[in-house]
N, CA, C and O atoms as CSV, one atom per row, in Angstrom:
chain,resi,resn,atom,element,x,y,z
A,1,UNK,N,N,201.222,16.409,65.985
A,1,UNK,CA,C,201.882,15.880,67.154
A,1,UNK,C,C,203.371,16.244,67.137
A,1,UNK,O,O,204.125,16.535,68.066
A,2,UNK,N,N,203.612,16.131,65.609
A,2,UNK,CA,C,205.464,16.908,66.154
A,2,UNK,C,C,205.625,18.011,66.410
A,2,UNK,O,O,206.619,18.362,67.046
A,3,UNK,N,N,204.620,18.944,65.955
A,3,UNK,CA,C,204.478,20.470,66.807
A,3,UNK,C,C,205.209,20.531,68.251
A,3,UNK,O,O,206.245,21.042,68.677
A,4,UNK,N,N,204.079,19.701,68.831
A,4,UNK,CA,C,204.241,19.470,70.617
A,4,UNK,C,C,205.180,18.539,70.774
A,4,UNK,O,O,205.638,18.639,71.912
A,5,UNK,N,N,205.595,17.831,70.276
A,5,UNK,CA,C,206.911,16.849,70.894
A,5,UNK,C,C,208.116,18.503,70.456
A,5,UNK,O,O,208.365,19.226,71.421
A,6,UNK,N,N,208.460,18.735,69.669
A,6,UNK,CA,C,208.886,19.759,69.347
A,6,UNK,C,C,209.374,20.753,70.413
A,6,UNK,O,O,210.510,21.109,70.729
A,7,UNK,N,N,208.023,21.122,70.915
A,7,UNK,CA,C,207.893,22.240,71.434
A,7,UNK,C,C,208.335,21.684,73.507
A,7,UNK,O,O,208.961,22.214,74.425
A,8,UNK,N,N,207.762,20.736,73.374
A,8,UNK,CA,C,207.930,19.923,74.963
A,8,UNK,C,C,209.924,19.923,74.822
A,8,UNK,O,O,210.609,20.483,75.677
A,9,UNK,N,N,210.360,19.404,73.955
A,9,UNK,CA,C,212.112,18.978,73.904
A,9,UNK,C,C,212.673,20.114,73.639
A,9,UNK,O,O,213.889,19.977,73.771
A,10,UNK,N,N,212.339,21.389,73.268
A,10,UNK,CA,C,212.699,22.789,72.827
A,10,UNK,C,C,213.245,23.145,74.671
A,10,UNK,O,O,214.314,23.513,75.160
A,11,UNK,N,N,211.934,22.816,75.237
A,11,UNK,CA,C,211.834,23.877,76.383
A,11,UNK,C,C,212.936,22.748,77.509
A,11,UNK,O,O,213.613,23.361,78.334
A,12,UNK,N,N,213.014,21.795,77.499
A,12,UNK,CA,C,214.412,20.888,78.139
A,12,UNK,C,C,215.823,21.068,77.905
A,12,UNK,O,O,216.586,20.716,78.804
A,13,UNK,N,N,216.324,21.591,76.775
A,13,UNK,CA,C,217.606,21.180,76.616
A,13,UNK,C,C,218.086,22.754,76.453
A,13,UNK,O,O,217.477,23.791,76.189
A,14,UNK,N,N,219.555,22.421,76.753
A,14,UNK,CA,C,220.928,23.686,76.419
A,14,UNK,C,C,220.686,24.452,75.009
A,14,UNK,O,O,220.419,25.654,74.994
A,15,UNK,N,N,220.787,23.754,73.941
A,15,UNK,CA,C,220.415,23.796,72.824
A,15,UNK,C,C,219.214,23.794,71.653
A,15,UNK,O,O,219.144,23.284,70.535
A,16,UNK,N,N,218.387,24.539,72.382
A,16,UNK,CA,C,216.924,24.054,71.377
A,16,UNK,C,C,217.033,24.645,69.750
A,16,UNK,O,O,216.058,24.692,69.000
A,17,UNK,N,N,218.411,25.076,69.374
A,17,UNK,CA,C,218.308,25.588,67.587
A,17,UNK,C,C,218.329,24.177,67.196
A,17,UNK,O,O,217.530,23.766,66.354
A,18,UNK,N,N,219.482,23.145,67.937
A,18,UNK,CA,C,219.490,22.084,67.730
A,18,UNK,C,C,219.089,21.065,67.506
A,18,UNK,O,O,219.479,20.106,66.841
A,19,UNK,N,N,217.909,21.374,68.345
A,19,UNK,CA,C,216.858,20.207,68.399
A,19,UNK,C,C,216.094,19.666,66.719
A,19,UNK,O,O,216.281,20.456,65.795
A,20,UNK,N,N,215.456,18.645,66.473
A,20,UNK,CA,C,215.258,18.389,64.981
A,20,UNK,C,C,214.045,17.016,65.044
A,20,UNK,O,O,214.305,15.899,65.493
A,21,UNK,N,N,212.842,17.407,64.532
A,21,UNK,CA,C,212.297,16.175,64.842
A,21,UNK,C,C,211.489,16.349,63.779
A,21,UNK,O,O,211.014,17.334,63.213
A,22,UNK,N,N,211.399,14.468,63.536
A,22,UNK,CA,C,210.943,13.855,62.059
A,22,UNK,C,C,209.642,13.172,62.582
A,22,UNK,O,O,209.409,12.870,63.752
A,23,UNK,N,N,208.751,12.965,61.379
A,23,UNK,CA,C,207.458,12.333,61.738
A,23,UNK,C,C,207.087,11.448,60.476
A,23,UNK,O,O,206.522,11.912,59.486
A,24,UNK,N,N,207.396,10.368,60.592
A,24,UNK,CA,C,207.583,9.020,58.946
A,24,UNK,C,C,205.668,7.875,59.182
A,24,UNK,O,O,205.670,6.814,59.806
A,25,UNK,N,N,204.803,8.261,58.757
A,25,UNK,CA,C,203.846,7.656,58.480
A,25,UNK,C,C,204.528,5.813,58.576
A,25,UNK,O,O,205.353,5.354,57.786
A,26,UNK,N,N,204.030,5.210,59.503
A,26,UNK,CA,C,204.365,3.920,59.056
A,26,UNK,C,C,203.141,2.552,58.842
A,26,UNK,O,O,201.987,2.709,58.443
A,27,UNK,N,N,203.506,1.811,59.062
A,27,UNK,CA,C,202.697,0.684,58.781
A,27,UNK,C,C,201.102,0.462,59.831
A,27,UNK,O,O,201.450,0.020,60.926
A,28,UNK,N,N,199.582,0.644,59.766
A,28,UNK,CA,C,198.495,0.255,60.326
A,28,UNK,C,C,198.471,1.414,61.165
A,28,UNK,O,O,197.806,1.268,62.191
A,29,UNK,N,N,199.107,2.707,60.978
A,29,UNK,CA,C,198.379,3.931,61.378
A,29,UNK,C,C,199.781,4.396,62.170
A,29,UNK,O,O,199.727,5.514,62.684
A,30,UNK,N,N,200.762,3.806,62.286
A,30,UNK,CA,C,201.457,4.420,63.440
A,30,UNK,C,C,202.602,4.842,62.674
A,30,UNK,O,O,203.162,4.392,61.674
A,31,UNK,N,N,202.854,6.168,63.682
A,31,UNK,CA,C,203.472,7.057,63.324
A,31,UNK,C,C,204.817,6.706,63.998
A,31,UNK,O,O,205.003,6.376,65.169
A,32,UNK,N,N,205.564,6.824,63.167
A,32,UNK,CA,C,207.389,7.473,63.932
A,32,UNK,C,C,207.887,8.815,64.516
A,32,UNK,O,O,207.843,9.818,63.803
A,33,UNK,N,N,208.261,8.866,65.517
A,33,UNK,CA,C,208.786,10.306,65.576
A,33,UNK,C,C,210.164,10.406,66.278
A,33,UNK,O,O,210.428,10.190,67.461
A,34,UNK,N,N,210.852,10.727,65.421
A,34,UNK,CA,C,212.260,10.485,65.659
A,34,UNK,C,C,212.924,11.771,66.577
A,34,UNK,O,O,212.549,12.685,65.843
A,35,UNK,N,N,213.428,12.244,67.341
A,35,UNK,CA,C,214.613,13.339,67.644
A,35,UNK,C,C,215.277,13.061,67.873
A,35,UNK,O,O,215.544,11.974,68.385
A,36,UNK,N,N,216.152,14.243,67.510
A,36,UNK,CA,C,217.535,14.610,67.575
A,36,UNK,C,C,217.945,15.868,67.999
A,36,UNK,O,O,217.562,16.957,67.572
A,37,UNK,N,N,218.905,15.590,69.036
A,37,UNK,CA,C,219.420,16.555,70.090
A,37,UNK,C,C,221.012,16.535,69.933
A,37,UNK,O,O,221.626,15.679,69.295
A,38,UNK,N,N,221.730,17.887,70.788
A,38,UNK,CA,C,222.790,18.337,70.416
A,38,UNK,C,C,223.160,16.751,71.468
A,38,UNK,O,O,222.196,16.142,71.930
A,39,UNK,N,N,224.534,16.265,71.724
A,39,UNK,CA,C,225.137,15.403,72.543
A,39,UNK,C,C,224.244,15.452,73.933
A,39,UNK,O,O,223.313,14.952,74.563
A,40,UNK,N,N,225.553,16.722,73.892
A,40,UNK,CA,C,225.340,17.208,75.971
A,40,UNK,C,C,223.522,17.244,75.888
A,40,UNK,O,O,223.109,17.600,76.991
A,41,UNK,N,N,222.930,17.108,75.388
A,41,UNK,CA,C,221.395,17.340,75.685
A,41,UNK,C,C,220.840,15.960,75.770
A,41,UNK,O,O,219.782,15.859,76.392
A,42,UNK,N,N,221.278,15.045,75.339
A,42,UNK,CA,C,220.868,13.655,75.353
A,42,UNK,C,C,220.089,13.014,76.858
A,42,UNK,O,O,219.055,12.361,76.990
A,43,UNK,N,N,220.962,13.459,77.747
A,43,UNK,CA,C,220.480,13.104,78.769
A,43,UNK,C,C,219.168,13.690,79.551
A,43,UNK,O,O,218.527,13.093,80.416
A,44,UNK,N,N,218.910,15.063,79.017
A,44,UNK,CA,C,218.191,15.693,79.444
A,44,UNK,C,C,216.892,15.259,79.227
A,44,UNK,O,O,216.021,15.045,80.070
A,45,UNK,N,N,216.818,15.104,77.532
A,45,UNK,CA,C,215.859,14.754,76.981
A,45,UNK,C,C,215.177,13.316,77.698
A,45,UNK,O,O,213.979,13.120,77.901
A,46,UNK,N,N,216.486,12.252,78.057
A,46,UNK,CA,C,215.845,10.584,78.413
A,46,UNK,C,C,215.437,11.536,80.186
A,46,UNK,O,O,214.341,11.695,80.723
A,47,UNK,N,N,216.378,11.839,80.500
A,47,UNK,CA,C,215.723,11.599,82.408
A,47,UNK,C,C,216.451,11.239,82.993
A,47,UNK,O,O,217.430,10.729,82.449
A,48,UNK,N,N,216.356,11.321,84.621
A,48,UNK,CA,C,217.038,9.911,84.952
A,48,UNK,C,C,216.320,8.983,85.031
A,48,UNK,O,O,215.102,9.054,85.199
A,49,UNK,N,N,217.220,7.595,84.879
A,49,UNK,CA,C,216.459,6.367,84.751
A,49,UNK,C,C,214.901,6.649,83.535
A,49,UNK,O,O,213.744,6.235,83.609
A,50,UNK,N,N,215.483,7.371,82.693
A,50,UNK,CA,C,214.120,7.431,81.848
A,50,UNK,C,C,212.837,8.090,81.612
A,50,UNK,O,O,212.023,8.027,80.690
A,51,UNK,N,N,212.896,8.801,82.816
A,51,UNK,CA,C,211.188,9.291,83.596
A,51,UNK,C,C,211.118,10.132,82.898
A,51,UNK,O,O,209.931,10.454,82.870
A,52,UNK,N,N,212.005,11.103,81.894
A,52,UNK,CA,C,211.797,12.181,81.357
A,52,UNK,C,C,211.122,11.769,79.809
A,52,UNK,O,O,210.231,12.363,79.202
A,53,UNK,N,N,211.946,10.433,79.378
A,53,UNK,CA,C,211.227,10.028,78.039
A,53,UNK,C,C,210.337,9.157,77.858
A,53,UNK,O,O,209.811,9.055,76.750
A,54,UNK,N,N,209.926,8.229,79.057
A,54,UNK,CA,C,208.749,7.764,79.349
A,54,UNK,C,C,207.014,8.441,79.732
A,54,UNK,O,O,205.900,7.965,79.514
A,55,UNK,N,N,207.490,9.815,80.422
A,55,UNK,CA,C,206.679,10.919,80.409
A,55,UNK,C,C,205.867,11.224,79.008
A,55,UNK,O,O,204.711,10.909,78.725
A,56,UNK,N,N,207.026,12.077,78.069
A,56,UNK,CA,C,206.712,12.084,76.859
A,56,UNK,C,C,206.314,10.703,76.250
A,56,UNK,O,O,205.189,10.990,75.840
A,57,UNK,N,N,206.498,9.418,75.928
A,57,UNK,CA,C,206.200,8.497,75.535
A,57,UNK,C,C,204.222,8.097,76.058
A,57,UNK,O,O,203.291,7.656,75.385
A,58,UNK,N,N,204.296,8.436,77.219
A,58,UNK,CA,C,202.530,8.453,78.037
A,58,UNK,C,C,202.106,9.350,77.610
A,58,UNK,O,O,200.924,9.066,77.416
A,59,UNK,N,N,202.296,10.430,77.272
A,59,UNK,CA,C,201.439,11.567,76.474
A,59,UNK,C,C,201.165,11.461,75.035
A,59,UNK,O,O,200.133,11.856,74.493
A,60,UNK,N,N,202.174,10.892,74.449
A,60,UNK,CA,C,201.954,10.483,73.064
A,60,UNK,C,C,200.891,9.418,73.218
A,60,UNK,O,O,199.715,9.532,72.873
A,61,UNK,N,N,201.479,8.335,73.800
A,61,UNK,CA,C,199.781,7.679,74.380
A,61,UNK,C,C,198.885,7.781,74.121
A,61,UNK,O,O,198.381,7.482,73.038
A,62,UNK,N,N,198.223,8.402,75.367
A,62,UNK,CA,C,196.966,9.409,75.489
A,62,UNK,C,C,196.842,10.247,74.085
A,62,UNK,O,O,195.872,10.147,73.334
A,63,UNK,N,N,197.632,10.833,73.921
A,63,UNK,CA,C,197.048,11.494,72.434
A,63,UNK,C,C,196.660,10.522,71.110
A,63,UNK,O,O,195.983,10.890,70.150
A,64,UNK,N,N,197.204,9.314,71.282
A,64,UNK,CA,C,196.864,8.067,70.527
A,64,UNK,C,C,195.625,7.711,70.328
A,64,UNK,O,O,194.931,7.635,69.313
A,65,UNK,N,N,195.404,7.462,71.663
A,65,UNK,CA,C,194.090,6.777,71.769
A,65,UNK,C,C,193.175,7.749,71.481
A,65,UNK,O,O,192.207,7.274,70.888
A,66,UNK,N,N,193.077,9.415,71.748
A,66,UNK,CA,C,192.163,9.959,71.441
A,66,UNK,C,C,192.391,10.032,69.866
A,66,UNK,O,O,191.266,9.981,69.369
A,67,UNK,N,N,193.201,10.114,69.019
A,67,UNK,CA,C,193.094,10.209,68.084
A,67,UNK,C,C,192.984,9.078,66.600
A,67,UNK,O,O,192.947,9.156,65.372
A,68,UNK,N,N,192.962,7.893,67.860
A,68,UNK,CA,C,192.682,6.528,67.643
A,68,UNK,C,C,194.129,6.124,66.225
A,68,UNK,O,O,193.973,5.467,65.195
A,69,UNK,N,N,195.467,6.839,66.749
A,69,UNK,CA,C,196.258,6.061,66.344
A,69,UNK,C,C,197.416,5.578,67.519
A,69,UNK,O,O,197.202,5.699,68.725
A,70,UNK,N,N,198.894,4.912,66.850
A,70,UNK,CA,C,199.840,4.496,67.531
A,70,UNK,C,C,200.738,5.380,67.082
A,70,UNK,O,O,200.869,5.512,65.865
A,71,UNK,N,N,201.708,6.328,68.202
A,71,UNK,CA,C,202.750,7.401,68.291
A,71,UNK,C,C,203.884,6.445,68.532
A,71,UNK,O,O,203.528,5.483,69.212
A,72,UNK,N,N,205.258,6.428,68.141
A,72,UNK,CA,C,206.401,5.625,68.539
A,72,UNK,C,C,207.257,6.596,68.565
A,72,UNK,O,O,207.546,7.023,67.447
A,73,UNK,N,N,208.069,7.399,69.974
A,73,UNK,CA,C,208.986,8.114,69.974
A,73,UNK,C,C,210.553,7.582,70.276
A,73,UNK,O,O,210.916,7.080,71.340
A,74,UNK,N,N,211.291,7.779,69.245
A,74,UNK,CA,C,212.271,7.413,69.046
A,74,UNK,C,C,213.676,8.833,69.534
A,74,UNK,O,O,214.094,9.703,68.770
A,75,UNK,N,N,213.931,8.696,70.423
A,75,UNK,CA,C,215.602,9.207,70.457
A,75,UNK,C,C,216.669,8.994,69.602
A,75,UNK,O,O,217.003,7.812,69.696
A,76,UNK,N,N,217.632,9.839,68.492
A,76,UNK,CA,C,218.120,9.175,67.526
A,76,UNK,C,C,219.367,10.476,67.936
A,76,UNK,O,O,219.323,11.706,67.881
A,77,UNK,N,N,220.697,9.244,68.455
A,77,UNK,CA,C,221.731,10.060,68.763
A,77,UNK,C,C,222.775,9.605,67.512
A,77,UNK,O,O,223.884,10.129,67.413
């Protein structure tokens, strides 16, 4: 799954050398997945009003349930 979160935040921002994303096993199956983006890209990545990281957040979702775990995507400026 961080492949494609990866690869989805690569193709959004000014900066994709920049881009950097972590994936921390946590507690009853669910996963962390942290990124990190250059500044000026911050916004790109959330949206306005969000729609851009709520998008990604519903796809992680859906990939949840088929894979019968919990995805938690985290923005880390």
């Amino acid at each position: 799954m961080k492949e494609a979160v990866e690869m989805i935040v690569k193709a959004l921002v000014n900066e994709p050398e920049r881009v950097e994303v972590r994936e921390a096993e946590g507690e009853r199956g669910t996963v962390m997945i942290e990124v990190r983006v250059a500044q000026e890209d911050v916004g790109k990545v959330i949206g306005r009003q969000g729609s851009t990281i709520r998008a990604l957040r519903s796809v992680l979702h859906a990939a949840g349930m088929k894979h019968n775990r919990r995805f938690v995507l985290d923005v880390v400026e």
